[in-house]
N, C-alpha and C positions, 0 to 999 in steps of 0.2 A: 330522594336526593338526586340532585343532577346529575349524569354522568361524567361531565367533566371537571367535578371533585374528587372523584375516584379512580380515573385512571388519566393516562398521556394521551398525546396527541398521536393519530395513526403514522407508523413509521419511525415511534420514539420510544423508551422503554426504560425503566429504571433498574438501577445495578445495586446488586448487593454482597460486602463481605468477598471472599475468596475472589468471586469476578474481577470486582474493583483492583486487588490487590495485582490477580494475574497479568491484568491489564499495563496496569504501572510498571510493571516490573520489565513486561515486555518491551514499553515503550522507553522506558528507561535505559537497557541493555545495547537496543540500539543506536540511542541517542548517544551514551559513551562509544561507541563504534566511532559513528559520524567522528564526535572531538575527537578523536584518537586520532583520525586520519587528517584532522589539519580542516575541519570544516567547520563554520561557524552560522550559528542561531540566526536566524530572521524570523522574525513575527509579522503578522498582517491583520489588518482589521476583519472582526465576522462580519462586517457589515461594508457592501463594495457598490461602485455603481454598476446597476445594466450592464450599461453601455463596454463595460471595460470588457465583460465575456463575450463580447456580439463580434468580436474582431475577426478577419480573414484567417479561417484557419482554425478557428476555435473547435475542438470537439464534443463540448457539448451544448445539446440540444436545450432552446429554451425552456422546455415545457420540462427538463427537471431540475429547473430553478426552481427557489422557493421567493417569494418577490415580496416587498410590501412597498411603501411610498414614505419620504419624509414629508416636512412638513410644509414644503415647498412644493412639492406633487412630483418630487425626481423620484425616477424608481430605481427601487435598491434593492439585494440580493444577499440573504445569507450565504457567506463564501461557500460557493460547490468546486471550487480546484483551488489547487495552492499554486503551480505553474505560473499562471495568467498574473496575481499579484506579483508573485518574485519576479518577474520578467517585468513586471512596471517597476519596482524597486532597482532593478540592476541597468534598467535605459535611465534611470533619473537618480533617485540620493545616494549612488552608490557609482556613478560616474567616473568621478574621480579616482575609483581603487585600482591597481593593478592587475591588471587578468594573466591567470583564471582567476573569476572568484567561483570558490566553494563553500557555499550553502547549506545550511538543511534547515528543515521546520520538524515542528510536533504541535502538531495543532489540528480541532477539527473541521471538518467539511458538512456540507449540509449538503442532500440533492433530495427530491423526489422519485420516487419508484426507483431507487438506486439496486444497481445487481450487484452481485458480490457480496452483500451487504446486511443479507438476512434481511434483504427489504429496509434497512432502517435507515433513515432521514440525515439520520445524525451520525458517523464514520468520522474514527481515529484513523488519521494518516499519521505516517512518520516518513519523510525522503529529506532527497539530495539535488539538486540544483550545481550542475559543472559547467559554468557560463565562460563564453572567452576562450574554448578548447574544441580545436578540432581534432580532426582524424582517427587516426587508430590509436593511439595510447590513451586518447578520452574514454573513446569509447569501450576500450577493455576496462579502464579504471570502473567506469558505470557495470558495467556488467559484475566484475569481481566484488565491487562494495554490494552490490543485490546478493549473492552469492553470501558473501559473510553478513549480512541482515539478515539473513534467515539462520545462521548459526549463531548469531550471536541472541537471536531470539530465542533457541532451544530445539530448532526446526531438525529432525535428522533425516526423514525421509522424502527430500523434495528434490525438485528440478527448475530449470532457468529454462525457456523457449527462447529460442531466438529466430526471428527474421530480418528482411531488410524490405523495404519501401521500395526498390531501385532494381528489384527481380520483377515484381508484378508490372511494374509500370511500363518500363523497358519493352515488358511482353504486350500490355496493353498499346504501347505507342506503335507496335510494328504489326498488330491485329487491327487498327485504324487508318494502318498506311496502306493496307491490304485494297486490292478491287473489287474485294468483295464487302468492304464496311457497310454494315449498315446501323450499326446498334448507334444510339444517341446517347448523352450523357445520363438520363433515367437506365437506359438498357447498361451503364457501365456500370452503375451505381447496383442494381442487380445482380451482376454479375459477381462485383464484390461482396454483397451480402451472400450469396448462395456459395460464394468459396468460405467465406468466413464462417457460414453454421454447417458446412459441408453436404449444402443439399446438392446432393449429387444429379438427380434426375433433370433439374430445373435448368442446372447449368448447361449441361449437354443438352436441353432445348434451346437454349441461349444461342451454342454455340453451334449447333448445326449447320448454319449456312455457312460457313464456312469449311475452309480448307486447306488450311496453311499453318504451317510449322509452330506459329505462336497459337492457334485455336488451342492445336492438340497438348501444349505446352499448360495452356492455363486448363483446361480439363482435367492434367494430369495436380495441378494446386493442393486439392482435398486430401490428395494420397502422399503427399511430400512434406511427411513428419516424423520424426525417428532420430537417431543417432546420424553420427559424421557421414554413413554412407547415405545419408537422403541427400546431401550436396553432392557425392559424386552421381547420384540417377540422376540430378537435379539437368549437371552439366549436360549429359547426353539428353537430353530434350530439343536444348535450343542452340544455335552460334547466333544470335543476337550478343554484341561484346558488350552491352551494357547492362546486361543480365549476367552474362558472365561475370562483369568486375564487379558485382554483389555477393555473388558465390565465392568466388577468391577472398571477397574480405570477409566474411563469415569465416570462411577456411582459417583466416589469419589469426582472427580472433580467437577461433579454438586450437588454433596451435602454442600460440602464448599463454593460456591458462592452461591446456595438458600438460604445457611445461612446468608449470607451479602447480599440477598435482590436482587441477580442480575441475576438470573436464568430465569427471563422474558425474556432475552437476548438473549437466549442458545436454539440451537436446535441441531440436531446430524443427521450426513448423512454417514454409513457408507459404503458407494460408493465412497467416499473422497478415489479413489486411484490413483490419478496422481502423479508422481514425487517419488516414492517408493523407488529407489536407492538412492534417498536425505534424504528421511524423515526417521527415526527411531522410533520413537513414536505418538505422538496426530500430530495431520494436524487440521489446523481449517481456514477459512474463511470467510468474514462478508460481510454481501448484506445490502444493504439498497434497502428499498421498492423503485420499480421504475426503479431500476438497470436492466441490461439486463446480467451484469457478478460480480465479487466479486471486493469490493474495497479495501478488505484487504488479506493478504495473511501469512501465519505462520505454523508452527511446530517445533518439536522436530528435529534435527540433529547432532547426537552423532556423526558420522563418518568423519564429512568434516573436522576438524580443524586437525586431525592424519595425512591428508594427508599432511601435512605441518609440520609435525614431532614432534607435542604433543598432546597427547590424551587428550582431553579436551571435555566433553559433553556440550551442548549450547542447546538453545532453543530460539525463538525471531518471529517477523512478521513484515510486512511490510506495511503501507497504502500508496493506488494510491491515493497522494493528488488530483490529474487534475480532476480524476472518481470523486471524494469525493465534488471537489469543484460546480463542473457541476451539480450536485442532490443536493446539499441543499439550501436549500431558504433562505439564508442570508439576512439582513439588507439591502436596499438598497443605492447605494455607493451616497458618501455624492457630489453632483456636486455643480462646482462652482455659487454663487448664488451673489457673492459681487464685484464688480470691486471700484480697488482704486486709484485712478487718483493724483497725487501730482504735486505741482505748483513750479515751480523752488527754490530752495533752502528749497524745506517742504519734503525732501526724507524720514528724520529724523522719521515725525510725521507720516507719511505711511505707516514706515514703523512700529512703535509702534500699528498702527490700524491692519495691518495686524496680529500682536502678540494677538491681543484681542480677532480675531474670531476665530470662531470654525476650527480647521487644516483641510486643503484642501476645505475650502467654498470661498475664496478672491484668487483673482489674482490681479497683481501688472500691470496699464493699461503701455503702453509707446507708448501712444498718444501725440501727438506732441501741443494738444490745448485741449479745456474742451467739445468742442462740435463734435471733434474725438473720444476723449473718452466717448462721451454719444453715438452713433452710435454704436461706437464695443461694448458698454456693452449690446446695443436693441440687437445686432446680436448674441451675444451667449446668450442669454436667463436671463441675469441676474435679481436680482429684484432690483437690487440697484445700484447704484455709489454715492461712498461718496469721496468729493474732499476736499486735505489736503491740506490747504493756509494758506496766512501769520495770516488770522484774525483765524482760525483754523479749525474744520473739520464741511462741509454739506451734507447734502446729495439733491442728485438730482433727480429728479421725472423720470420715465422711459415710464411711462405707457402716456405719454403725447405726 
């Protein structure tokens, strides 16, 4: 037999029973969050052109699209971000609404060799889209809703990273102003990868030739993660004031949720430089203990909705429900425990028994006799079988 009668496609995987359930529930839980706070549902096609992810600023890479062609030869993309769509949604059918609007999806995404993701093709997201809202109270609002999507998922033991765009860059614009420049946009582009995976060696060959205030500033990047006092080292590093006034708003931001009690939550790493051409301001990302990568994802992106021809600032994040479901130790799933056997013309009263117990504990037997359906109930594990007849319901002993 072929192989691909018997199993998926690499990168795809089929779910069963308790997964499915944990799943649902989780993406459920915070979908109620989102409504709760005044945000409202948007859908978008699985199926998007090209051209719509290739835009200025897009973070991801062609090569983990999944692409095929219609029938016209246009090339088309099972959706790999929800972002890129709702930002064409909010410059066009949605125009006219009043801003802010506030958003969210639940729907999946597709990429190839995707991280986070147990490798898999196929990723449950669930986020938020806060389009039409600048400053500081957006941006706390996005940060405290990631915060409560992890609780409201079941999450107890996690944390929020936070950085900003506007520390590294600031440091990078005044190391370019330098007499000593020499690094070209490749050499930048290195420089950020190797703060972001924290190769340490590499950077400080990077940054060698030089000698001035912002080199030792971005050397110091890898090591600048921790609690509130990584922003105060942070400050002594540099007086570049555009560096500074990232640090202050960071500061801001955790002084407003310490104040709502939720600063436990919060740490800061700001080597948060992946995705730069995307991000505009704060970047933040949430680990739960135990994780091996982030299972949430978000920041600030002023730039992307202009490309779609209104300048609109937005800010939002995204939770990998699948990562999210997999790490937490939910309830465990309710298995069937009741089997209900009915005797010719008692479907009626069966079916009322099944109405009485707990949802998903009974299954409906369709045994052909009373001592068929005591056999399949020994074989699936059940504890019971209760038979609906004419004199009306008994139960049957199993353990005999």
């Amino acid at each position: 037999m072929e192989s691909y009668k018997v199993s998926t496609p690499e990168g795809t995987r089929d779910r069963f029973f308790a997964e499915c359930e944990e799943l649902r529930e989780i993406r459920a839980a915070i979908v109620r969050l989102f409504r709760g706070r005044g945000y409202r549902e948007v859908s978008t096609p699985s199926l998007e052109y090209y051209d719509l992810f290739m835009r200025v600023g897009s973070p991801l890479p062609q090569e983990s699209m999944l692409k095929l062609a219609d029938h016209s030869g246009s090339i088309l993309v099972l959706r790999p971000d929800c972002t890129t769509p709702i930002a064409r949604v909010a410059a066009t059918r949605l125009s006219e609404l009043p801003l802010p609007l506030r958003l969210y999806y639940d729907q999946n995404i597709y990429r190839s060799g995707a991280v986070n993701t147990g490798n898999s093709c196929e990723i449950a997201q669930c986020g938020i889209e806060l389009i039409g809202a600048e400053g500081l109270r957006a941006d706390i609002e996005a940060v405290l809703m990631a915060v409560n999507a992890l609780q409201a998922a079941g999450a107890s033991s996690f944390r929020i990273e936070l950085g900003h765009r506007g520390f590294f860059q600031a440091l990078i614009s005044e190391l370019l102003a330098s007499s000593e420049a020499i690094l070209d946009n490749d050499g930048i582009e290195k420089l950020r990868d190797c703060i972001a995976v924290k190769n340490i060696a590499l950077l400080s060959d990077l940054l060698k030739a030089y000698n001035c205030p912002a080199a030792k500033a971005l050397s110091h990047l890898p090591w600048l993660f921790g609690g509130i006092e990584v922003l105060n080292e942070a400050e002594k590093l540099t007086s570049n004031s555009e560096a500074l006034a990232a640090i202050a708003y960071l500061k801001r931001i955790y002084s407003e949720l310490d104040a709502a009690g939720l600063s436990g939550y919060l740490s800061f790493d700001l080597g948060l430089v992946q995705d730069l051409d995307y991000y505009t301001g704060i970047i933040f990302r949430g680990y739960i203990r135990g994780a091996g990568s982030f299972v949430l994802a978000g920041g600030r992106y002023d730039s992307l909705i202009e490309s779609f021809g209104r300048s609109l600032p937005a800010t939002g994040f995204a939770v990998y429900a699948d990562a999210l479901a997999a790490l937490i130790d939910n309830k465990p799933f309710q298995e069937t425990d009741t089997v209900v056997y009915y005797e010719e013309g008692c479907l009626s009263l069966a079916l009322d028994i099944m109405a009485a117990l707990p949802e998903g504990s009974a299954e409906l037997s369709h045994c052909s006799n009373e001592s068929e359906a005591r056999e399949n109930a020994r074989a699936k594990g059940a504890v019971r079988l209760l038979i609906a007849g004419q004199k009306g319901v008994r139960e049957v002993e199993l353990n005999g």
